[in-house]
DRENRO-95177 format. One line per 8 residues: number of its first residue (from 1); their letters; for each residue x, y, z of N, C-alpha, C. Coordinates in steps of 0.001 Angstrom, whole numbers, plus 500000, padded with zeros to 6 digits. Layout:
NUM) a) X,Y,Z,X,Y,Z,X,Y,Z | ...
This chain:
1) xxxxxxxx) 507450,501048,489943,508017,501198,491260,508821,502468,491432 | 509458,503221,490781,510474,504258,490349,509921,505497,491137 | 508652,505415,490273,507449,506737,490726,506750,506735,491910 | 506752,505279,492534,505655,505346,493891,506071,506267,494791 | 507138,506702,495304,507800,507837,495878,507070,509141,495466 | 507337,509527,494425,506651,510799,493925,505325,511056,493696 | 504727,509776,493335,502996,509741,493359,502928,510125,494836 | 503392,509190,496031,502799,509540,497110,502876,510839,497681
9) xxxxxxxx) 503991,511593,497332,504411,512906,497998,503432,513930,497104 | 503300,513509,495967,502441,514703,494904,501046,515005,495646 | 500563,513608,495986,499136,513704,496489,498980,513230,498007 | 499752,513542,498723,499252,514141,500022,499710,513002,500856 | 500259,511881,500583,500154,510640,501401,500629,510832,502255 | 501207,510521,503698,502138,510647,504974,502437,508793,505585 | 503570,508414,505735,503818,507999,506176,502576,507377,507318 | 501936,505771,507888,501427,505945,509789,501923,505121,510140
17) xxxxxxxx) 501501,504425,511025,502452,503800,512184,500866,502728,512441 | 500130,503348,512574,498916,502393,512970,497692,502544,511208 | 497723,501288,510878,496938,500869,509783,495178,501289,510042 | 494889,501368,508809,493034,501389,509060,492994,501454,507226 | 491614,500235,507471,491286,500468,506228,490942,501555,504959 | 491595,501249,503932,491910,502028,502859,493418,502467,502335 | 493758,502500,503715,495557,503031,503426,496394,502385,502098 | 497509,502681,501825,498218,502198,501197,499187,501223,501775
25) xxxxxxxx) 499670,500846,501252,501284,499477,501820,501556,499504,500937 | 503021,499370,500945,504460,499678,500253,505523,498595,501115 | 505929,497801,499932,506811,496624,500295,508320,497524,499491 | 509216,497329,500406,510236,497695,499925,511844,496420,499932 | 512578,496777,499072,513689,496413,499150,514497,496308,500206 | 515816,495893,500274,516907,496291,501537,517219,497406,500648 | 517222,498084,499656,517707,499308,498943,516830,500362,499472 | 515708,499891,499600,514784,501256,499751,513813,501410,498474
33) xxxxxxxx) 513980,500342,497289,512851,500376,496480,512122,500008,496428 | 510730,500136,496008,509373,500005,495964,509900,498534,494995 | 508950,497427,495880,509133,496475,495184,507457,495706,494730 | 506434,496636,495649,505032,495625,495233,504328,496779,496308 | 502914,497146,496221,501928,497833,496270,500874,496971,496858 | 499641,497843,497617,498480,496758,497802,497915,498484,499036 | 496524,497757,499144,495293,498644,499688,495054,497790,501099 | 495086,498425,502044,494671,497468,503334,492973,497502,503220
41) xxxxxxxx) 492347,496347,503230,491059,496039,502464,490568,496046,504650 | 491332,495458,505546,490525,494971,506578,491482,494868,507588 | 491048,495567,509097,492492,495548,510271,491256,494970,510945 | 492390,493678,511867,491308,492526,512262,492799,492944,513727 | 491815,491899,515164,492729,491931,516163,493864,491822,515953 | 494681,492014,517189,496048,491744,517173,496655,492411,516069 | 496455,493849,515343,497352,494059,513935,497042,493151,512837 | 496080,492427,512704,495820,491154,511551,495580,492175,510556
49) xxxxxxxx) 496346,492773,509828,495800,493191,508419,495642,492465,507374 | 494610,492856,506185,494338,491726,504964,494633,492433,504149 | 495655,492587,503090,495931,493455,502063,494959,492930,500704 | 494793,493909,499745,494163,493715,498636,495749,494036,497460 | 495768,493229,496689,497019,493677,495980,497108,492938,494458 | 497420,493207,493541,498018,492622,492267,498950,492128,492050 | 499241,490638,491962,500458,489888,491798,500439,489556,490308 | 500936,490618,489397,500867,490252,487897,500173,490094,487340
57) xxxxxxxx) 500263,488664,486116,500005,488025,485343,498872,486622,486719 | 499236,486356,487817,498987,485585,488820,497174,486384,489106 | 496670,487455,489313,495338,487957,489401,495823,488918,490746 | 494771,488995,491186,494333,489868,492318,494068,489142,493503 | 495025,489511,494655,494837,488521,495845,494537,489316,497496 | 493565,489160,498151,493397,488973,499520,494114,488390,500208 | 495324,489106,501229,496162,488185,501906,496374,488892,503023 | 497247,488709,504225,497499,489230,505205,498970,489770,504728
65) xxxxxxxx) 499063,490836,505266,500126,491743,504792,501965,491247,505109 | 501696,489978,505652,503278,489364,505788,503118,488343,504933 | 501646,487764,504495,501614,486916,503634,501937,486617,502028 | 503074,487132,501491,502907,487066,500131,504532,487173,499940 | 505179,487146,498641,506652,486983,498598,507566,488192,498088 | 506830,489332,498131,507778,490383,497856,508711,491299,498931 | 508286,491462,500027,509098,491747,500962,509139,491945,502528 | 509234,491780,503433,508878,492025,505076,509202,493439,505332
73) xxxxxxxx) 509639,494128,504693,509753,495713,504789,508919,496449,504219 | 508121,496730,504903,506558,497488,504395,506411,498594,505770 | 505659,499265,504733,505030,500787,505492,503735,501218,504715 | 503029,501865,505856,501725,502123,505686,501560,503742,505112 | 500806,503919,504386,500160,505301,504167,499579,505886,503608 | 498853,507148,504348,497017,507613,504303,497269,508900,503679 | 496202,508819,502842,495899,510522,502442,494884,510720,503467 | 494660,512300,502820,493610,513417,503662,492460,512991,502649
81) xxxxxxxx) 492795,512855,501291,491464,512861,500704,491016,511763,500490 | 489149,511965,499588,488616,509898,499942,489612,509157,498474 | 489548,508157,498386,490039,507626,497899,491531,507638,497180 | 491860,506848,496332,493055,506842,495542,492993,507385,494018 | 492253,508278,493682,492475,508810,492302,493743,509733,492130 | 494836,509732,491661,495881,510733,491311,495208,511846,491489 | 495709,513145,491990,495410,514564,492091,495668,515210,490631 | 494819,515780,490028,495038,516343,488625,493768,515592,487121
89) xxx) 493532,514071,488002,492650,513542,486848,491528,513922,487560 | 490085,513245,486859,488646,513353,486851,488521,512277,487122 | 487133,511777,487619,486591,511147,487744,486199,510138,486724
């Protein structure tokens, strides 16, 4: 969680305001720390987003992005480039 700040700024991410699949989400603290991660997999009416995310030792879960227990303070955000590989590795 320490680094999600600096990963995102290294490789291009920006802050949006309106979701679309692929983006990132970032659940945060009342501090302002990164408390849990996830990929918006699907934006359905009304703002219905479905996050894709890793809850531990628990697996890998499909949920709607208010649905899960790490935090109601979340923000969205997109790179310029396709996917999520760190800038600097290979393929």
């Amino acid at each position: 969680g320490d680094d999600v700040d600096a990963i995102l700024r290294d490789n291009g991410y920006v802050q949006v305001s309106e979701q679309q699949v692929g983006d990132l989400i970032v659940y945060r603290g009342v501090g302002g720390e990164v408390l849990h991660t996830g990929v918006v997999r699907a934006v359905g009416a009304e703002g219905m987003t479905f996050i894709e995310s890793k809850w531990g030792i628990l697996g890998c879960y499909l949920h709607r992005a208010t649905d899960q227990c790490f935090s109601q303070n979340l923000t969205y955000y997109r790179s310029p480039r396709p996917g999520h590989m760190l800038a600097g590795f290979a393929n």
